[in-house]
C-alpha positions as CSV (number, residue, x, y, z in Angstrom):
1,X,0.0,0.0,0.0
2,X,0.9,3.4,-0.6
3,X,1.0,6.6,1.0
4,X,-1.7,7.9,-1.3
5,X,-3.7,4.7,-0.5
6,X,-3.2,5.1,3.2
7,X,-3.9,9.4,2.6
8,X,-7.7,8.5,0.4
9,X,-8.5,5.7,2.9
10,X,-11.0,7.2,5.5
11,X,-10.0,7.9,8.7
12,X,-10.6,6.2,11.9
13,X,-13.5,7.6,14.3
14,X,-12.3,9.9,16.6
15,X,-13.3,8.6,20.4
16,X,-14.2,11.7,22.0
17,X,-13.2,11.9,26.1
18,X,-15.8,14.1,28.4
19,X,-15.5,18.1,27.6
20,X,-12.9,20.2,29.8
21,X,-13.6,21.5,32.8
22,X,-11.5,23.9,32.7
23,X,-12.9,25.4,29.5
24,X,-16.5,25.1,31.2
25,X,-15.1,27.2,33.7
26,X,-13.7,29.5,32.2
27,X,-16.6,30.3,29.8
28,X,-18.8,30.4,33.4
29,X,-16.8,32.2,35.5
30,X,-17.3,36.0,36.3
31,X,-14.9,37.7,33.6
32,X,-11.8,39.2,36.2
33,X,-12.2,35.3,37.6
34,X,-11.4,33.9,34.5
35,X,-8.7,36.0,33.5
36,X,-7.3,35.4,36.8
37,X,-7.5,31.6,36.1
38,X,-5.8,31.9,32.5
39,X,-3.0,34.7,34.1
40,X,-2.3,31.5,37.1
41,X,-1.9,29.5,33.9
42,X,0.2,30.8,31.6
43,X,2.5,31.0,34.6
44,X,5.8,29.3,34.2
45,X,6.4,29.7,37.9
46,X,2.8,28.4,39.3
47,X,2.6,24.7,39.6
48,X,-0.3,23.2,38.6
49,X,-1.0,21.4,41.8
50,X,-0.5,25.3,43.5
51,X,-2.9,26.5,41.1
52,X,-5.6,23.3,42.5
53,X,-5.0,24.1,45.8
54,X,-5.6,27.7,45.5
55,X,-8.7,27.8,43.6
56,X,-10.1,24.6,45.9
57,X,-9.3,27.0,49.3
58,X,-11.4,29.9,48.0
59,X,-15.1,29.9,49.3
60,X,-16.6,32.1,46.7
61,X,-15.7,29.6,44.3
62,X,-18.4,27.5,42.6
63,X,-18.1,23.8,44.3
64,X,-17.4,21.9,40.8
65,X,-14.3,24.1,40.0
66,X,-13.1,23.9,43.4
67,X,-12.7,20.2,42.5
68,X,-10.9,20.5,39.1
69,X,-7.9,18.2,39.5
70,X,-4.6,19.7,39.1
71,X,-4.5,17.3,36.3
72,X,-6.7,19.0,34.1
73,X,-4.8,22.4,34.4
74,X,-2.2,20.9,33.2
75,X,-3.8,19.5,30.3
76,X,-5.7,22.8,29.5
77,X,-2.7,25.1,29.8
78,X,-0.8,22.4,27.6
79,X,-2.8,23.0,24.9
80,X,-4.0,18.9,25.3
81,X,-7.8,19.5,25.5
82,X,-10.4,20.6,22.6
83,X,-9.6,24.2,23.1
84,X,-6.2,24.0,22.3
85,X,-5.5,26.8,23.9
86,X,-2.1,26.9,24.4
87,X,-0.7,29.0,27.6
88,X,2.8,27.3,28.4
């Protein structure tokens, strides 16, 4: 087989994991909240786990994004998610 086989043969279904989280809350969180979530992580010098730890501590924080995983941040800020939104 060839590469222009292999390039007109159809693709493989893409398996689709649950949405981000971090994208949801982004897109729900009060504007300066947000920014303040993407500023924390485009920051080289924040770890991702610090990042958790501080958004899970804050009370005025909705309950579900006091429970993202540091995880996910990563992932998100990576670029690894659907946004690919790129911020380190």
């Amino acid at each position: 087989m060839t590469i222009a086989d292999l390039a007109s043969s159809t693709p493989a279904p893409v398996s689709k994991g649950p949405d981000c989280t971090v994208c949801q809350a982004l897109a729900e969180l009060p504007e300066a909240d947000a920014q303040g979530l993407r500023l924390m992580l485009s920051d080289k010098r924040r770890r991702f786990s610090e990042i958790a730890e501080l958004v899970a501590a804050d009370p005025d924080t909705p309950t579900w994004v006091r429970n993202i995983a540091h995880g996910t941040y990563r992932r998100h800020a990576r670029g690894q998610c659907s946004a690919r939104e790129v911020l380190r």
